[in-house]
N, C-alpha and C positions, 0 to 999 in steps of 0.2 A: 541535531541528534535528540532534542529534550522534547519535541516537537514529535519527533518518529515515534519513542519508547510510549508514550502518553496514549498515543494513539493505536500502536502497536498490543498495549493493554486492554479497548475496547472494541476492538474488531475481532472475531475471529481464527483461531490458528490457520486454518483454509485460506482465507480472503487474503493473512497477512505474507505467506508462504509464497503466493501468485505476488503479489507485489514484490516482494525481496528479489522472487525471480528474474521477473521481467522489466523491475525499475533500476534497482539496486545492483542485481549483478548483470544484466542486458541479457537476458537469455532470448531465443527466439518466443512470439506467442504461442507456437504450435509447439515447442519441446514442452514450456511450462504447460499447455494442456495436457499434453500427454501424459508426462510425469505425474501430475497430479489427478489423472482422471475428469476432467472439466474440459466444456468446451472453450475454444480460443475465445469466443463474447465471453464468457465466465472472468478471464482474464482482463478486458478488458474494461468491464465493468468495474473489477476490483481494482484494478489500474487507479479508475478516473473519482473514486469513492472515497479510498485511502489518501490519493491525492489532495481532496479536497476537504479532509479530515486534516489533515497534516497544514493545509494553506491557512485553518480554521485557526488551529495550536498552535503556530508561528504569529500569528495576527496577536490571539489572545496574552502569550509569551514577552512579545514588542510591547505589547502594552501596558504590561504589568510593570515590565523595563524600563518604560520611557515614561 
């Protein structure tokens, strides 16, 4: 969760919106484009961005940790 908010912070409202969507609460990729006006790559992009923002924050977070 300290990993998401962190990240959550430097991404855009947009970017983050698409993800909550389609990672978080499982929506379809074509509802969350529509909803949002973006195409489904739009989504899918933000998907693998945020993901890997997030994999970055958890690494960082462990390590601060451990």
């Amino acid at each position: 969760d300290a990993a998401i908010q962190r990240v959550k912070r430097r991404v855009s409202i947009e970017q983050y919106q698409m993800f909550d969507l389609f990672v978080l609460k499982q929506w379809p990729a074509r509802d969350v484009s529509r909803i949002l006006g973006v195409t489904v790559a739009h989504v899918y992009v933000a998907k693998h961005r945020i993901a890997k923002l997030i994999r970055q924050e958890v690494e960082l977070l462990e390590g601060k940790g451990g």
